[in-house]
Biotite code that builds the C-alpha atoms (Angstrom):
import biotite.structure as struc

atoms = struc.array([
    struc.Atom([-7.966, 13.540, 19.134], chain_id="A", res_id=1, res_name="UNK", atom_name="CA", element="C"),
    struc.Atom([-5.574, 16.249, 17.969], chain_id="A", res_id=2, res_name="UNK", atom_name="CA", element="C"),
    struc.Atom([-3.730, 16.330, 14.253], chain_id="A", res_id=3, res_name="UNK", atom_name="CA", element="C"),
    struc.Atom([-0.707, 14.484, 15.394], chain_id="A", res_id=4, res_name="UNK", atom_name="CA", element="C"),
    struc.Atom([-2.584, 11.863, 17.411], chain_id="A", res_id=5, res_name="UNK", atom_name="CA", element="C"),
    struc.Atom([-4.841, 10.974, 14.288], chain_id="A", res_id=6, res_name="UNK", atom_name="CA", element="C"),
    struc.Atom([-1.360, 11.302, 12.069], chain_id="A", res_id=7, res_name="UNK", atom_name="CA", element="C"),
    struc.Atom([0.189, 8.574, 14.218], chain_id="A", res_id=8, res_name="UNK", atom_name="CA", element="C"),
    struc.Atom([-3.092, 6.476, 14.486], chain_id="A", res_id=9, res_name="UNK", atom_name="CA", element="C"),
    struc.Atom([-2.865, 6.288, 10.629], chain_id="A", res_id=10, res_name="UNK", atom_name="CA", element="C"),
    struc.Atom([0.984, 6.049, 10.446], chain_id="A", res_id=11, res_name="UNK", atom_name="CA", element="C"),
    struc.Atom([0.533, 2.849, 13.114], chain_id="A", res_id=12, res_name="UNK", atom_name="CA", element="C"),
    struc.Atom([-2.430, 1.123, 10.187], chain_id="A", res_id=13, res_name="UNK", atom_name="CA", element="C"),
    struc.Atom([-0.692, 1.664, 7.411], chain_id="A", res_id=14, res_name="UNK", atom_name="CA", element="C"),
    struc.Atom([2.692, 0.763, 8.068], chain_id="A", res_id=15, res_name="UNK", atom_name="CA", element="C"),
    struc.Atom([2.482, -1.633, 10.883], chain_id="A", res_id=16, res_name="UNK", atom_name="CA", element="C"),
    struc.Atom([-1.183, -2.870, 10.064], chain_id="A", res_id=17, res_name="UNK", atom_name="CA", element="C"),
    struc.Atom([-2.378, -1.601, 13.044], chain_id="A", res_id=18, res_name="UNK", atom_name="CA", element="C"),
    struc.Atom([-0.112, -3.811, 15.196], chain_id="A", res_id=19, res_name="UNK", atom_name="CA", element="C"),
    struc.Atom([0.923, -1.589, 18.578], chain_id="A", res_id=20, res_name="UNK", atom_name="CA", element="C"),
    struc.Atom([3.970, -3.960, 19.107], chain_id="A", res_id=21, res_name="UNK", atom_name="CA", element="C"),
    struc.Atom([5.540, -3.676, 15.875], chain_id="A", res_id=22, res_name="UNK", atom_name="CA", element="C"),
    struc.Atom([5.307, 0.032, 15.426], chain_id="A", res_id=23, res_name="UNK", atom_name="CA", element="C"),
    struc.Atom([6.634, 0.297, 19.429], chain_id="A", res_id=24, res_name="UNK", atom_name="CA", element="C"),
    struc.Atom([9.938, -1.933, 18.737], chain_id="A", res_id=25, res_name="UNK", atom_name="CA", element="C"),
    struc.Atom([9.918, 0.071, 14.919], chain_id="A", res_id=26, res_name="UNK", atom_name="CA", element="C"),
    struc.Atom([10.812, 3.165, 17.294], chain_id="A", res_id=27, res_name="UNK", atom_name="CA", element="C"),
    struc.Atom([12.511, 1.707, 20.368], chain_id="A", res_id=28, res_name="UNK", atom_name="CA", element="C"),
    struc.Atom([9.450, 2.859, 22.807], chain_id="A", res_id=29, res_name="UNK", atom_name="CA", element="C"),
    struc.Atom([6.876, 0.983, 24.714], chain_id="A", res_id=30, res_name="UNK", atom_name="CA", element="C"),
    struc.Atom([3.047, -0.457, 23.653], chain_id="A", res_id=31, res_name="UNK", atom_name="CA", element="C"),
    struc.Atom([1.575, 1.165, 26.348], chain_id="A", res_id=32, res_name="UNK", atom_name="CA", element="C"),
    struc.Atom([3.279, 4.439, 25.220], chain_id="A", res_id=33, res_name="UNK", atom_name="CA", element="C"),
    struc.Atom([2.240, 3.924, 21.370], chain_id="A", res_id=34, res_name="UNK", atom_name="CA", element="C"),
    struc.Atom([-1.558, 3.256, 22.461], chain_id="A", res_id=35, res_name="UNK", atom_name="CA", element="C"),
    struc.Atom([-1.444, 6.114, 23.865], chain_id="A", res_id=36, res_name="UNK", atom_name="CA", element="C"),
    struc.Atom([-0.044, 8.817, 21.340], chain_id="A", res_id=37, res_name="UNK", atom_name="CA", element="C"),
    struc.Atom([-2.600, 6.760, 19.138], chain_id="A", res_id=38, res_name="UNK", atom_name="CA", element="C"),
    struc.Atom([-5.402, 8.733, 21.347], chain_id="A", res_id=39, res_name="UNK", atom_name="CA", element="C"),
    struc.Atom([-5.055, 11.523, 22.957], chain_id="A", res_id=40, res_name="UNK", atom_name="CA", element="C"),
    struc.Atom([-1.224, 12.231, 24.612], chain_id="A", res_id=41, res_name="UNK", atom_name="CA", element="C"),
    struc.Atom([0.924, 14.687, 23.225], chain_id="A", res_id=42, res_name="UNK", atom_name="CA", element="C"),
    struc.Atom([4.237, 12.382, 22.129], chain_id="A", res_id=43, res_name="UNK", atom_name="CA", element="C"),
    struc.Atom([7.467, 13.616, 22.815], chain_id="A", res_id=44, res_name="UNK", atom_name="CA", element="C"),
    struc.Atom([10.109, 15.550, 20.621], chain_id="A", res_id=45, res_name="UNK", atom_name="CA", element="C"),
    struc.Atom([12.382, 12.168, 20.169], chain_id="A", res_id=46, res_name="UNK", atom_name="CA", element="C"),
    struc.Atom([9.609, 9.947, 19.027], chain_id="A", res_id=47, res_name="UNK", atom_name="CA", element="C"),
    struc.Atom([8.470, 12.160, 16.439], chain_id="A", res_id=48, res_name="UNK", atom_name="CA", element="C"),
    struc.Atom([11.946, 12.482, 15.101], chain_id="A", res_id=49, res_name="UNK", atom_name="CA", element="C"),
    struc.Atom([12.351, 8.977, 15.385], chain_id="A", res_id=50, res_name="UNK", atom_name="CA", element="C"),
    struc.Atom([9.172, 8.564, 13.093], chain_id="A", res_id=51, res_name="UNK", atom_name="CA", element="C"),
    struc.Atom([11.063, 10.885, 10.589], chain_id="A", res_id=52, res_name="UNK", atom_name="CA", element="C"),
    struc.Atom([14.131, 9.166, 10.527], chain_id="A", res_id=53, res_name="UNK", atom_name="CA", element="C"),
    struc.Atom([12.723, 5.766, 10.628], chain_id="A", res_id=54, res_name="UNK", atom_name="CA", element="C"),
    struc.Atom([10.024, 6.513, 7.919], chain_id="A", res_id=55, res_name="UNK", atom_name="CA", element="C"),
    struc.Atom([11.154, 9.531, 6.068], chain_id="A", res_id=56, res_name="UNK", atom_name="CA", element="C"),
    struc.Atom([8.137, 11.213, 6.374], chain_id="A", res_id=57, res_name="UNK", atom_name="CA", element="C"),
    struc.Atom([8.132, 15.345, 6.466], chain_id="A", res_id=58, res_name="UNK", atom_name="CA", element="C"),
    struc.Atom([7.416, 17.319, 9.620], chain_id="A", res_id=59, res_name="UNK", atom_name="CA", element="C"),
    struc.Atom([4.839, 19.285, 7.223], chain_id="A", res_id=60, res_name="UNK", atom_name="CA", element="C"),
    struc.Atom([2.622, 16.094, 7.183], chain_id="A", res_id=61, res_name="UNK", atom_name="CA", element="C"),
    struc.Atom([2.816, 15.085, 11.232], chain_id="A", res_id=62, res_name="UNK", atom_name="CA", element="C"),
    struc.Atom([1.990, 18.683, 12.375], chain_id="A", res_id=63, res_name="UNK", atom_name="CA", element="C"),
    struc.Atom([-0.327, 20.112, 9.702], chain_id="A", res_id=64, res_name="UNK", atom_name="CA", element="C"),
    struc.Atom([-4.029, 19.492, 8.886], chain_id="A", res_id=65, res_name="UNK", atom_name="CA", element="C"),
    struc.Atom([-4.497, 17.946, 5.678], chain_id="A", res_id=66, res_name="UNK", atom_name="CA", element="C"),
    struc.Atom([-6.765, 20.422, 3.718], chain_id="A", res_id=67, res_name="UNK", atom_name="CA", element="C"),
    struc.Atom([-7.122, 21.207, 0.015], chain_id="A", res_id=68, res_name="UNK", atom_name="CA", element="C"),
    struc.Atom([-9.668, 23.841, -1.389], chain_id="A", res_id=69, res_name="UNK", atom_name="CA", element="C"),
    struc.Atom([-12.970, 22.628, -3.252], chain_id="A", res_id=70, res_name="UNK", atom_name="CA", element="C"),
    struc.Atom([-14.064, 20.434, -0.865], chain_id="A", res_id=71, res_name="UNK", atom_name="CA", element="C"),
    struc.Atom([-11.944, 17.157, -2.245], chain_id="A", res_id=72, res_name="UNK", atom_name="CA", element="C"),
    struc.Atom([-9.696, 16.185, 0.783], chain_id="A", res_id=73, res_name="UNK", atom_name="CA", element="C"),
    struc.Atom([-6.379, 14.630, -0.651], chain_id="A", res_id=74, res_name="UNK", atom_name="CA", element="C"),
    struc.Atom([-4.584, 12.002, 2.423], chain_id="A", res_id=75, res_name="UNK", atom_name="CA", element="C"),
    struc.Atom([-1.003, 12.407, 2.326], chain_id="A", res_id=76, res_name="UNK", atom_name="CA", element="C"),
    struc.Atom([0.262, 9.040, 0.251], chain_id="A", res_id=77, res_name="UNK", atom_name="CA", element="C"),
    struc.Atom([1.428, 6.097, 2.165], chain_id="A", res_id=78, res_name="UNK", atom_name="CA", element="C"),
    struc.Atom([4.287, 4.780, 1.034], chain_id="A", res_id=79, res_name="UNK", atom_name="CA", element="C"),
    struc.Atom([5.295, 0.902, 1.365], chain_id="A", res_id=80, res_name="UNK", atom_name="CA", element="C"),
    struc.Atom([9.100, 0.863, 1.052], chain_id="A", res_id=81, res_name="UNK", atom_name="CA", element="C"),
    struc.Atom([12.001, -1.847, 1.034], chain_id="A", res_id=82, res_name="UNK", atom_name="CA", element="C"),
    struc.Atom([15.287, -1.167, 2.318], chain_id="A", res_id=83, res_name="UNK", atom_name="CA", element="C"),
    struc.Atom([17.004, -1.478, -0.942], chain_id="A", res_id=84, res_name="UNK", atom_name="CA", element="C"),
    struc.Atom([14.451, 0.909, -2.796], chain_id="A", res_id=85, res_name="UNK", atom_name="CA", element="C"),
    struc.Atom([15.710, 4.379, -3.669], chain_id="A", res_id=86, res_name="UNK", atom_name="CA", element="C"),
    struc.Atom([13.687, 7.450, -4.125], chain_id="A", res_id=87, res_name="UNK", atom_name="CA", element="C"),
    struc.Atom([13.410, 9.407, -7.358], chain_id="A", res_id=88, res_name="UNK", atom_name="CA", element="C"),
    struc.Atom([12.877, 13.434, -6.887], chain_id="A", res_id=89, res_name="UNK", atom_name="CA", element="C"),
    struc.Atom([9.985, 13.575, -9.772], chain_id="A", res_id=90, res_name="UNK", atom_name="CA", element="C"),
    struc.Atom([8.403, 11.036, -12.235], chain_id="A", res_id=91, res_name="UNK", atom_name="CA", element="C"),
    struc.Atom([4.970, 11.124, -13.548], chain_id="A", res_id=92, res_name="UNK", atom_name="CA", element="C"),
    struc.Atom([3.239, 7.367, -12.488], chain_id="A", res_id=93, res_name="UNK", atom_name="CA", element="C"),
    struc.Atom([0.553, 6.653, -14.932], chain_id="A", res_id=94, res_name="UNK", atom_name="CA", element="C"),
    struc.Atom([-2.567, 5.804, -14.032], chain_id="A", res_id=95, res_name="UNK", atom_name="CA", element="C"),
    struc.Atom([-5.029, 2.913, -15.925], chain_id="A", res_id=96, res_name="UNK", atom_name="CA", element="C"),
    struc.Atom([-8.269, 1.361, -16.036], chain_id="A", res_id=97, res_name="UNK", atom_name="CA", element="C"),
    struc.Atom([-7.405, -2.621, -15.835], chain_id="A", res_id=98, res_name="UNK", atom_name="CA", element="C"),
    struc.Atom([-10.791, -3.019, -17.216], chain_id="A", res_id=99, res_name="UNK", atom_name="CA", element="C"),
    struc.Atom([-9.513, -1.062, -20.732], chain_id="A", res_id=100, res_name="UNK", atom_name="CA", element="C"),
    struc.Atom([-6.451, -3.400, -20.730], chain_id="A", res_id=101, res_name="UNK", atom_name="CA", element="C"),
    struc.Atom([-8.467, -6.482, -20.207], chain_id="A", res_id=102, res_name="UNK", atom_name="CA", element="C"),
    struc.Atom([-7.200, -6.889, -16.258], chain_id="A", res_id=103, res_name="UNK", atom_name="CA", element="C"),
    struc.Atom([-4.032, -6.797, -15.151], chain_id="A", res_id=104, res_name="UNK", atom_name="CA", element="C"),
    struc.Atom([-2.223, -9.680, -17.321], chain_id="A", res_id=105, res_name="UNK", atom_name="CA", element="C"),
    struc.Atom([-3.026, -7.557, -20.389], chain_id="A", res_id=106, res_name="UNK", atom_name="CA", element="C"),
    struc.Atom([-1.772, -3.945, -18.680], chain_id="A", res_id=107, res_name="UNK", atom_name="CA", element="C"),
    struc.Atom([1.265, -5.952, -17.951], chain_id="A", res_id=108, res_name="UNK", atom_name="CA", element="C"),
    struc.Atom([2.041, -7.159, -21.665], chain_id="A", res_id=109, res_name="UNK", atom_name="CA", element="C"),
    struc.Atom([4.168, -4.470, -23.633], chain_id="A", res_id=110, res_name="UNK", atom_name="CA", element="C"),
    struc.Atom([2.536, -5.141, -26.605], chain_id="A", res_id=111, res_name="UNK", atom_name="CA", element="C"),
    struc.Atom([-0.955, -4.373, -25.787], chain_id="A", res_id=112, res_name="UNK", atom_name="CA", element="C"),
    struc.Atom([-2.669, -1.522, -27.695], chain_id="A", res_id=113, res_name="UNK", atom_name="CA", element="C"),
    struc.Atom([-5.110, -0.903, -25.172], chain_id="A", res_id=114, res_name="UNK", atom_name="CA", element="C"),
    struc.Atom([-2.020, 0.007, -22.664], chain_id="A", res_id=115, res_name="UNK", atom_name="CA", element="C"),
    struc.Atom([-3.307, 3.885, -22.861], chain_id="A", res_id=116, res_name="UNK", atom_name="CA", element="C"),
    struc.Atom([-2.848, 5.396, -19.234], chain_id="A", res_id=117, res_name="UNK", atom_name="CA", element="C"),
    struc.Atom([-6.041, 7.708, -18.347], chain_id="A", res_id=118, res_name="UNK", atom_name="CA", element="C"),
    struc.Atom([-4.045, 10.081, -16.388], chain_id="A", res_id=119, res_name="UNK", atom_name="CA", element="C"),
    struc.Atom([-1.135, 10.575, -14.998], chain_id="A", res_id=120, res_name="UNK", atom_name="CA", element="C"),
    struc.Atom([0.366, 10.892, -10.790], chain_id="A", res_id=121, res_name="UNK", atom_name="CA", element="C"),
    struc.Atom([2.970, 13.534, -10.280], chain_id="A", res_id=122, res_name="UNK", atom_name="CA", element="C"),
    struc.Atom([4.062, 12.772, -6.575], chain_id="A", res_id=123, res_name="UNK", atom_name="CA", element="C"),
    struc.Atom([7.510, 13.685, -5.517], chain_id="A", res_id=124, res_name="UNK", atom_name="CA", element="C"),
    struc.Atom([10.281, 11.393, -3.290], chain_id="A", res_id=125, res_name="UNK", atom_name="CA", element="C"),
    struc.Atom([8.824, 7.854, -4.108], chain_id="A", res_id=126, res_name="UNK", atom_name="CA", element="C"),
    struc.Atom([10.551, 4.622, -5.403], chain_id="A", res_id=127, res_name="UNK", atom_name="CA", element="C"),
    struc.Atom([10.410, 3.860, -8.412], chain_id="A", res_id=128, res_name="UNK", atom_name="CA", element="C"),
    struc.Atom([6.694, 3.008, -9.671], chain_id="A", res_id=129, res_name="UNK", atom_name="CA", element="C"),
    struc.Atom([5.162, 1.095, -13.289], chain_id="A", res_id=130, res_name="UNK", atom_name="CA", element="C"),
    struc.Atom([1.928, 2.255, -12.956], chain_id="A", res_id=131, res_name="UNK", atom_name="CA", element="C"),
    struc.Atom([-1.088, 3.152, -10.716], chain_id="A", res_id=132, res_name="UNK", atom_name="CA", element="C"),
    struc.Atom([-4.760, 1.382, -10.938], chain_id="A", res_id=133, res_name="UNK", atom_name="CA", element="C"),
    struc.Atom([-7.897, 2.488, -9.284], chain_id="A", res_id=134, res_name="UNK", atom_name="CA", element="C"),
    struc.Atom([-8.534, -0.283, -5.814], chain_id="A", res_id=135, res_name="UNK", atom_name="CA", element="C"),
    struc.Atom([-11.853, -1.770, -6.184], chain_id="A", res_id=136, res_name="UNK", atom_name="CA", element="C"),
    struc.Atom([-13.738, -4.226, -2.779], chain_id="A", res_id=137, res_name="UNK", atom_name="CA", element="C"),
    struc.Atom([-12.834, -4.235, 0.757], chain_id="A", res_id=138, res_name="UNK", atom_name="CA", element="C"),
    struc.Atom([-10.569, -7.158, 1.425], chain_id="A", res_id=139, res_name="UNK", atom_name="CA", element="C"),
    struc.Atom([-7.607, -4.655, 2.653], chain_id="A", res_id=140, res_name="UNK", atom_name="CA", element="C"),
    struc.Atom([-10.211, -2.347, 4.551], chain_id="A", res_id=141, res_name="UNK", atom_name="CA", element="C"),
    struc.Atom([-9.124, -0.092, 6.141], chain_id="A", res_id=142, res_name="UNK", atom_name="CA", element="C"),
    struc.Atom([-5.518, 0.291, 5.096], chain_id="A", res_id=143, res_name="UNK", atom_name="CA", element="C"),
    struc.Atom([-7.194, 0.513, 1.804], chain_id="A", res_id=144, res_name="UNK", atom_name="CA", element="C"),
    struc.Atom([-10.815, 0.542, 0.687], chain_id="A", res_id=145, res_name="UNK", atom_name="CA", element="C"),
    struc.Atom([-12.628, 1.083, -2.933], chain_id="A", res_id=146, res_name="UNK", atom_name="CA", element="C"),
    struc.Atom([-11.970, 4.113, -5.061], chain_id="A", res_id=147, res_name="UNK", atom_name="CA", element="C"),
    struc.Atom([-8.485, 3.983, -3.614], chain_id="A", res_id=148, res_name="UNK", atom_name="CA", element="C"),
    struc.Atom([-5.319, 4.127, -6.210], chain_id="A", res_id=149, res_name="UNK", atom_name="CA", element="C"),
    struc.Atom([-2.307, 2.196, -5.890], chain_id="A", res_id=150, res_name="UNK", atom_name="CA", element="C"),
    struc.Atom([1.279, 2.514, -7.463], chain_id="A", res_id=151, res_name="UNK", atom_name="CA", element="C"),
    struc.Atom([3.044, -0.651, -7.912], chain_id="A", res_id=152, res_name="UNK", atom_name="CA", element="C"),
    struc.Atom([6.015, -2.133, -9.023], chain_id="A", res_id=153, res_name="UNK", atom_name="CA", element="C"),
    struc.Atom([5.872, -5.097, -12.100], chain_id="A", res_id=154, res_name="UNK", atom_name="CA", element="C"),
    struc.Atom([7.329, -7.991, -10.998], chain_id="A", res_id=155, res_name="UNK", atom_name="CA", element="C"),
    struc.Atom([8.288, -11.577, -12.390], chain_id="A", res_id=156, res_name="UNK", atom_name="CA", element="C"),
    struc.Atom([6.180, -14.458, -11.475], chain_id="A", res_id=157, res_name="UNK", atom_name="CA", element="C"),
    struc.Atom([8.391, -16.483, -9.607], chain_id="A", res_id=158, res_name="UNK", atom_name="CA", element="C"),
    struc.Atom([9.123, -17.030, -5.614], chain_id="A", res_id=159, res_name="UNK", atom_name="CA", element="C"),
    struc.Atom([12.584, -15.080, -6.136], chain_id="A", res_id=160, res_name="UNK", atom_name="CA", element="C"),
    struc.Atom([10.580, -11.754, -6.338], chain_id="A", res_id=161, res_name="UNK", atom_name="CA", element="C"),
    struc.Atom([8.363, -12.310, -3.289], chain_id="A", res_id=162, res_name="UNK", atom_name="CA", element="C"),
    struc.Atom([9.212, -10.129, -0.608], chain_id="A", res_id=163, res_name="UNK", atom_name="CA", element="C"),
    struc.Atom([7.159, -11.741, 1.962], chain_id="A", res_id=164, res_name="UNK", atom_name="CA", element="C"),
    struc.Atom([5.011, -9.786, 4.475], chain_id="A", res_id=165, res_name="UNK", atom_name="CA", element="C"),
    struc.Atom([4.290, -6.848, 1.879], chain_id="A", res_id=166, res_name="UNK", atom_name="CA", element="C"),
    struc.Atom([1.523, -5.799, -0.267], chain_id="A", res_id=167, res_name="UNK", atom_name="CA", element="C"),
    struc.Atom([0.459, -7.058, -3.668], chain_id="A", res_id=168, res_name="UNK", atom_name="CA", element="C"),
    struc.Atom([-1.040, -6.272, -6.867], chain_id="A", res_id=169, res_name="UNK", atom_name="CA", element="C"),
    struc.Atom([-1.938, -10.161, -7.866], chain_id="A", res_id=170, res_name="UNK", atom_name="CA", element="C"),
    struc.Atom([-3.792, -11.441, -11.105], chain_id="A", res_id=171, res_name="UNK", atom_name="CA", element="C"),
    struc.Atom([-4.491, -15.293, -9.879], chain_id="A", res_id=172, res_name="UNK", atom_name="CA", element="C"),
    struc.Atom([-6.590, -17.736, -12.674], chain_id="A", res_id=173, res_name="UNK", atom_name="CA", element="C"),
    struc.Atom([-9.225, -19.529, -10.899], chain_id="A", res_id=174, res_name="UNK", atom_name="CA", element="C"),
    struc.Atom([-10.860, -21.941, -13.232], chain_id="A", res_id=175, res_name="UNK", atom_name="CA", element="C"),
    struc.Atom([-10.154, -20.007, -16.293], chain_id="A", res_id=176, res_name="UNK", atom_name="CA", element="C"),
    struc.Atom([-10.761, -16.432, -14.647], chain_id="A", res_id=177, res_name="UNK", atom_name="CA", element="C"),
    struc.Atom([-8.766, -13.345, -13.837], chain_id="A", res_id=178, res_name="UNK", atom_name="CA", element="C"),
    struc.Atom([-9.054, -12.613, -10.384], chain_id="A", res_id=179, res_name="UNK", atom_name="CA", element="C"),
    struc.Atom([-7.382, -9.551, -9.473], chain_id="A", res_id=180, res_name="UNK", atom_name="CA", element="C"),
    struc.Atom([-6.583, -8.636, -6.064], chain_id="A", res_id=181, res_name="UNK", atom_name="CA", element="C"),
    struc.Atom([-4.778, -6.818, -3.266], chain_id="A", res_id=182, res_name="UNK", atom_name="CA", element="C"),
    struc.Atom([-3.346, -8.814, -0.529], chain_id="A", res_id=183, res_name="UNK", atom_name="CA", element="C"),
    struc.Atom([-0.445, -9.208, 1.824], chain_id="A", res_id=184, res_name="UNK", atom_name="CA", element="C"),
    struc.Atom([1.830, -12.212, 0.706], chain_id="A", res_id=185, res_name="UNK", atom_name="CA", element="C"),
    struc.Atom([3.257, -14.733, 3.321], chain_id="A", res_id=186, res_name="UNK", atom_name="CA", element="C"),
    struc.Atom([4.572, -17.996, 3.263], chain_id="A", res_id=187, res_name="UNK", atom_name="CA", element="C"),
    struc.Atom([2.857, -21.081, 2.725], chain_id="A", res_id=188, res_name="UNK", atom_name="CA", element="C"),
    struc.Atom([2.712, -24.491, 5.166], chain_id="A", res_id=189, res_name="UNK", atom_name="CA", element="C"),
    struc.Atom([1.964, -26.312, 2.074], chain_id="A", res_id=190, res_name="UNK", atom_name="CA", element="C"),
    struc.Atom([5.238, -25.641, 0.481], chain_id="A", res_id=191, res_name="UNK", atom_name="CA", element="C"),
    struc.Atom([7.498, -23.557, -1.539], chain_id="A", res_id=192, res_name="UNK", atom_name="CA", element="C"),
    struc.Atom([5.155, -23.927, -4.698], chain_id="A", res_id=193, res_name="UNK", atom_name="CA", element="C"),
    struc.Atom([2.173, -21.900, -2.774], chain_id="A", res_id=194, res_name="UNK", atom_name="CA", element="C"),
    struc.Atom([2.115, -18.575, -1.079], chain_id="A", res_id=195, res_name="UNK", atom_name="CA", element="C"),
    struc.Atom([-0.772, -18.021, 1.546], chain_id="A", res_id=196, res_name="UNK", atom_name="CA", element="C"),
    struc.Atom([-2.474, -14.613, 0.522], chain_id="A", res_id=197, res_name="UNK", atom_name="CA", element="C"),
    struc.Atom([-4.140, -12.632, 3.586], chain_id="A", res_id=198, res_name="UNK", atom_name="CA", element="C"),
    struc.Atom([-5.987, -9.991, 4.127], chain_id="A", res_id=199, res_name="UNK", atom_name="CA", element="C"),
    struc.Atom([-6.086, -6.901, 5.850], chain_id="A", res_id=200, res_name="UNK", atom_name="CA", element="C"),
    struc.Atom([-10.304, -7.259, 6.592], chain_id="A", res_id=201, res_name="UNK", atom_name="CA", element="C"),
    struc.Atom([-10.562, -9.574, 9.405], chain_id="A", res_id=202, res_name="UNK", atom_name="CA", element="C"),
    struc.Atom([-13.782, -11.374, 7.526], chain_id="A", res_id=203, res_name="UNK", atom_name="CA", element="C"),
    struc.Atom([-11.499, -12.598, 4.605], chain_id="A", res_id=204, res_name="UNK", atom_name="CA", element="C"),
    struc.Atom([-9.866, -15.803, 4.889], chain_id="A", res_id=205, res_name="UNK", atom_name="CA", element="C"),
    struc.Atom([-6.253, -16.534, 4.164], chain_id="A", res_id=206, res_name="UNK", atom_name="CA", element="C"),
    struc.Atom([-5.923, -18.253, 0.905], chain_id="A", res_id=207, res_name="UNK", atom_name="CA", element="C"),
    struc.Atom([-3.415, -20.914, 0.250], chain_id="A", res_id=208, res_name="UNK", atom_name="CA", element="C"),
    struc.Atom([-2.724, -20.558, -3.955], chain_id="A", res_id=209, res_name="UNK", atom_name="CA", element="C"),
    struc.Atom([-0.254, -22.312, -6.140], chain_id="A", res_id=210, res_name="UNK", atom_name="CA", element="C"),
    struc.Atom([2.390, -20.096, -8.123], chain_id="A", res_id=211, res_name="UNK", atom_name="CA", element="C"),
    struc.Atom([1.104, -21.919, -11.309], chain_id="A", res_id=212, res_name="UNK", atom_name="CA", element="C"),
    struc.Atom([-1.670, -19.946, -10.752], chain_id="A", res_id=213, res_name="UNK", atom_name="CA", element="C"),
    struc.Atom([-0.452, -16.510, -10.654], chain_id="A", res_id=214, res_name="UNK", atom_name="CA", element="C"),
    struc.Atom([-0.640, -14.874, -13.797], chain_id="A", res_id=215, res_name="UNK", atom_name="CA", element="C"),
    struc.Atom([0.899, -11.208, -12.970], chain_id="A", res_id=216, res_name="UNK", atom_name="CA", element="C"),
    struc.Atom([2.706, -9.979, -10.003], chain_id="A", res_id=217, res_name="UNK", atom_name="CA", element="C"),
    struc.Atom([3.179, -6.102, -8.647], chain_id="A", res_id=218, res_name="UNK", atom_name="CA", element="C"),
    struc.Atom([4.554, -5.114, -5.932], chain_id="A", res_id=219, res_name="UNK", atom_name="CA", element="C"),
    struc.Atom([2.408, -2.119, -3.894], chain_id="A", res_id=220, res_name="UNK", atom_name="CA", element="C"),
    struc.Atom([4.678, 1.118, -3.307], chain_id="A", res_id=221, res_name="UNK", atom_name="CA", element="C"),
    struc.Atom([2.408, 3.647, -2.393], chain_id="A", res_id=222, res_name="UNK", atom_name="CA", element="C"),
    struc.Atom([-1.674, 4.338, -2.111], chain_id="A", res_id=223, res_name="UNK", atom_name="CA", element="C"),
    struc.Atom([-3.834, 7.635, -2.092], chain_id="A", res_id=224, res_name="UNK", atom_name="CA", element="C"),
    struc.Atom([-7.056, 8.394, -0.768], chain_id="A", res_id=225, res_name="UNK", atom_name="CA", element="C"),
    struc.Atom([-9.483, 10.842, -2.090], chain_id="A", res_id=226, res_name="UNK", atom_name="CA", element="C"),
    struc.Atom([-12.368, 12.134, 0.491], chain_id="A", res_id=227, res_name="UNK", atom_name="CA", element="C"),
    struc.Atom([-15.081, 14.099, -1.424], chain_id="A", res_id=228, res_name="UNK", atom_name="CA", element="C"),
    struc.Atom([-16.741, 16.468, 1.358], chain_id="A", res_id=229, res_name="UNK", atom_name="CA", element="C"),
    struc.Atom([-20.262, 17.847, 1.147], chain_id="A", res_id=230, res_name="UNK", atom_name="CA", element="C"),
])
């Protein structure tokens, strides 16, 4: 598999969850023909522009190996966009341990003392971000596994803010405990008061869950990867 091949394999998981028919209408082309560039064929000149224009991402990072020095091996970010969002040229996102802030309800609060960011994420060209946290499990393997960061966007707790069929930062009470999780949001067949949480990893089970029960709401905008190599 060449560079660009593996570039488009990863461009086809993380923006169209892996879904050949999506990321073929996404660029006007055929399934058969995305399955292919996917592998091994060499795509032509139009669908890579098409990527660009379509997803904004640089000719640098389709036709260029992705290596930094010292052995630490820094993926290019994906970035999880609306229509409506607008890029900003520079802005420093900063980064927090939800365990410090007593989970993600109390890095949400304002007033919280512990709010203290551990670092901070100088990325150019991405919408606007609150914060990043560290990803911890596998439930959104592989789009995303542990050790992961994602940058998200606060957002109020209500079904007015729900974008359905993107990514989440959620803090749901179950019995009296934070659970905090990373999940696609869709709609519900129970109703308007539930959203049905899902997945990325095929061996976690949608979730029907009542808004009464979500206690803070992010939207995801972008995720890094690190790759330590021996």
């Amino acid at each position: 598999m060449s560079i660009i091949n593996d570039k488009i394999n990863q461009i086809a998981i993380q923006y169209y969850k892996g879904n050949n028919s999506l990321f073929a209408d996404a660029m006007g082309t055929s399934e058969a023909n995305i399955r292919n560039y996917r592998k091994s064929t060499t795509p032509k000149l139009d669908f890579i522009l098409k990527i660009k224009e379509v997803l904004e991402i640089s000719f640098d990072y389709l036709l260029q190996d992705d290596h930094v020095p010292n052995n630490v091996l820094l993926e290019p970010k994906a970035v999880y966009k609306l229509k409506t969002d607008k890029t900003i040229d520079s802005q420093k996102v900063p980064l927090y341990d939800i365990e410090a802030t007593a989970g993600v309800v109390g890095l949400f609060k304002n007033d919280n003392g512990n709010k203290k960011p551990i670092d901070f994420i100088s990325i150019p060209n991405l919408p606007k971000c609150d914060g990043a946290i560290y990803v911890t499990g596998d439930s959104m393997y592989p789009l995303l596994k542990s050790g992961d960061i994602i940058m998200y966007k606060e957002l109020n707790n209500s079904i007015e803010s729900i974008f359905f069929g993107e990514m989440y930062l959620l803090s749901i009470n179950l019995e009296g405990e934070e659970y905090v999780t990373v999940k696609w949001i869709h709609k519900s067949e129970k109703g308007e008061e539930y959203i049905k949480i899902v997945s990325q990893n095929s061996h976690h089970q949608p979730k029907d869950v009542h808004l009464n029960s979500i206690k803070a709401l992010a939207l995801i905008k972008a995720s890094i990867r690190i790759n330590s190599m021996s």
